[in-house]
N, C-alpha and C positions, 0 to 999 in steps of 0.2 A: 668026597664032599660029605659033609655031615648034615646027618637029618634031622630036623625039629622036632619039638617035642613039646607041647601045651601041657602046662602044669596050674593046678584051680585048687583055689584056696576060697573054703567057705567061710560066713563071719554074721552075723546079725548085730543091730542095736536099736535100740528104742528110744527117739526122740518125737521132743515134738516142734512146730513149726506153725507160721505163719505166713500165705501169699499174700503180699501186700507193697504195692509200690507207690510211696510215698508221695510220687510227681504225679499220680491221676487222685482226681476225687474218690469220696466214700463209694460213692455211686458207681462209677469204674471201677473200681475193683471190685463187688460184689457182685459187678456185671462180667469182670472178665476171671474172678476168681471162684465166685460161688462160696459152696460151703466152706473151701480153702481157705477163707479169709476173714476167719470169723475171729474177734479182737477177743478171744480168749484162748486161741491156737487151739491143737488138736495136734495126736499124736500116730505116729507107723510102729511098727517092727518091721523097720529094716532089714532085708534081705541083702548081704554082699557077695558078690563075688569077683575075685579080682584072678586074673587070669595072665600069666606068662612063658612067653612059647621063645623058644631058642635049642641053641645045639646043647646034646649031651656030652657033662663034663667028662672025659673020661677016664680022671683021676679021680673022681667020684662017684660017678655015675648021676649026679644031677645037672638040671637046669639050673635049678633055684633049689638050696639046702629048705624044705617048706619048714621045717622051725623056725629059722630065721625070720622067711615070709612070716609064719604067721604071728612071730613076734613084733615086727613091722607094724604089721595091721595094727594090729592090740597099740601097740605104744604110737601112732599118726591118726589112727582113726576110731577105736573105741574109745580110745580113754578121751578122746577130746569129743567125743559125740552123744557117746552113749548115756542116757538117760540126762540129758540136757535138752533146752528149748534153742535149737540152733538160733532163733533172731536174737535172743536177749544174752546166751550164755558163749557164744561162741564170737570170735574174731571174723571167720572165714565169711559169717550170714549177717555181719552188723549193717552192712549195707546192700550184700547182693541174696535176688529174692532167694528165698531155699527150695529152688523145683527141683524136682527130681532129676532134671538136665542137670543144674549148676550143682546140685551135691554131688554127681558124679565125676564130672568134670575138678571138682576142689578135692576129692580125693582123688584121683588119678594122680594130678600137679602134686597130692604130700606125697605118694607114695614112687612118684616117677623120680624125683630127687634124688632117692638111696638104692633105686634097681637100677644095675647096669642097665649103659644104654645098651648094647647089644643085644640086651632082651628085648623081646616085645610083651608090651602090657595092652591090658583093656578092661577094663573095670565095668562091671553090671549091678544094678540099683534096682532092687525091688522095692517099692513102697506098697503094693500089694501084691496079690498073686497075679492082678491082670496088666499094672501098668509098671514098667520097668524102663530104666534108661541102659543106653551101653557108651562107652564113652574110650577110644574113640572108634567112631562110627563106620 
C-alpha cells in the first residue's frame, strides 16, 4: 500500500473587493457588512495556499510535478485575480459576494478541474493574518 504525501504550494495576490448584496438595503448591508462594504471597495494581500496530498509517483518521485502546480496557480488564479477589483473586473465575483468563503471555494472549482482527481486538494485563503478560509472544510 502506498503512502500519502501532502505537497503546498504558496502564492499571494492583491485585490480589491466589495461585500455587498444587492437583495438587502443600504442599510443591511452596512449592518451585516460593516467596513466591508464601503462603495469605494477596499483591498487584502492575499495569502494562498493550495494544498495536494496523494501517493508518490514512483517513476518520479512526485505527487504533483510543483512547477506545474505552480504554474497552474499563476495561469487560473493570479493572473485572473491579482491586482483587480474582484466585483467589477472578474466573471467569477459579477454576481457572487467575494468573502473569503466564496473566493476560496471559486478557486478550488478552477483549480480542481486540471488536478487529478485522484489527488486530494484543499485550498487556504488568508485575507489577513487573523481570518482565513479553508475550503474544503
Amino acid at each position: 500500500m502506498s503512502q500519502k504525501v501532502a505537497i503546498f504550494r504558496s502564492e499571494h495576490f492583491n485585490a480589491a473587493h466589495r461585500l455587498h448584496n444587492p437583495a438587502m438595503s443600504d442599510e443591511e448591508n452596512r449592518t451585516v457588512f460593516g467596513k466591508c462594504n464601503s462603495p469605494n471597495y477596499h483591498g487584502h494581500n492575499y495569502e494562498l495556499i493550495v494544498r495536494v496530498v496523494g501517493a508518490v509517483d514512483p517513476s518520479t518521485g512526485y505527487v504533483i510535478d510543483t512547477k506545474y502546480l505552480s504554474e497552474l496557480i499563476h495561469e487560473l488564479v493570479i493572473e485572473r485575480f491579482d491586482h483587480k477589483n474582484l466585483n467589477l473586473d472578474t466573471e467569477e465575483f459579477k454576481t457572487l459576494i467575494p468573502t473569503i468563503e466564496n473566493i476560496s471555494v471559486v478557486i478550488y472549482n478552477l483549480l480542481r478541474a486540471r488536478i487529478k482527481e485522484q489527488l486530494d486538494l484543499k485550498i487556504t485563503v488568508y485575507e489577513t493574518e487573523r481570518n482565513y478560509a479553508e475550503y474544503p472544510a
